[in-house]
N, C-alpha and C positions, 0 to 999 in steps of 0.2 A: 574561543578557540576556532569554534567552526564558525559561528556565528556571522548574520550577511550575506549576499554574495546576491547576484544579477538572479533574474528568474529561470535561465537556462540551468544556472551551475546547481541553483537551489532544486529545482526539477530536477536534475542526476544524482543528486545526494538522494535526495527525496527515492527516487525509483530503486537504486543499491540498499538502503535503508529497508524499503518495504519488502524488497522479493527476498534479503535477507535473511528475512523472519519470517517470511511466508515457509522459503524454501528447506526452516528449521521445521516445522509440519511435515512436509513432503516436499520431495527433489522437484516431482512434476508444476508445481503450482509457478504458476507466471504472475506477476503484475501488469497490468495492462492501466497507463490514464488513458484516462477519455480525449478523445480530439474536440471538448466542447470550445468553439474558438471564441464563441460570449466572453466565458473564462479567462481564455489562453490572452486575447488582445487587450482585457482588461489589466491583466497582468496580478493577480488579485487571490488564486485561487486555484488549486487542485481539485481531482478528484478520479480518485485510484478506485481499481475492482482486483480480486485476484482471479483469478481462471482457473479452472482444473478441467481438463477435457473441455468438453461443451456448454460448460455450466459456470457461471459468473454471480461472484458472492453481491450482497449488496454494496452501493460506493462507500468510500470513504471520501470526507470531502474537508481538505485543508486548508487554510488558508496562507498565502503567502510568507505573509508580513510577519504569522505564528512561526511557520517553519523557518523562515529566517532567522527569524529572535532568539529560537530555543534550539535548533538542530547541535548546538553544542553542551544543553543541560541534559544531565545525564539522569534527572527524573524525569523531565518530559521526554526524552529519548526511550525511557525504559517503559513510562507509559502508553506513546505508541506502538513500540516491539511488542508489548501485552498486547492491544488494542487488535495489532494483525496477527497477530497467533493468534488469538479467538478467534478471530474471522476467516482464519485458515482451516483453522477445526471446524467450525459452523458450514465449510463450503464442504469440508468432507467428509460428514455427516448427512448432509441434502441427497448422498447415494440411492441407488435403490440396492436392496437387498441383493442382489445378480452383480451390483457394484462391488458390494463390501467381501463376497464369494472370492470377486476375481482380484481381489487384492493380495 
């Protein structure tokens, strides 16, 4: 269904995809990839962080050719939506207490 498509189209799927499920945690959480252009010119490879405030979770790093293949099975689809909702919760947990107050 979804499956395929150039490295741009695959990166916008890709970026709607993650902030999707980040922003099922909380509204404020942003997706940010990385501008590594090693990556970007190889043509080969993600890799996402999400943001909340000032503070940036560890990457997530995908690969192309995976996110191509799969972005329309709806196990591995439902496995990365796990994957960054953890990683959304893990980022808003890194609070400090004066964080978790003012929430």
């Amino acid at each position: 269904m979804f499956s395929g498509g150039s490295y741009d189209e695959v990166e916008r799927w890709l970026l709607v995809f993650l902030t999707s499920h980040a922003k099922r945690e909380h509204p404020r959480i942003e997706v940010v990839l990385d501008e590594d252009h090693a990556l970007q010119l190889q043509g080969r490879a993600y890799r996402a962080r999400l943001r909340f405030g000032d503070r940036l979770s560890e990457p997530l790093e995908l690969d192309f050719t995976d996110v191509a293949d799969h972005r329309g099975t709806l196990a591995w689809c439902a496995a990365l939506a796990a994957r960054t909702r953890a990683l959304a919760r893990s980022l808003l947990g890194a609070g400090s207490a004066s964080d978790a107050r003012a929430r």
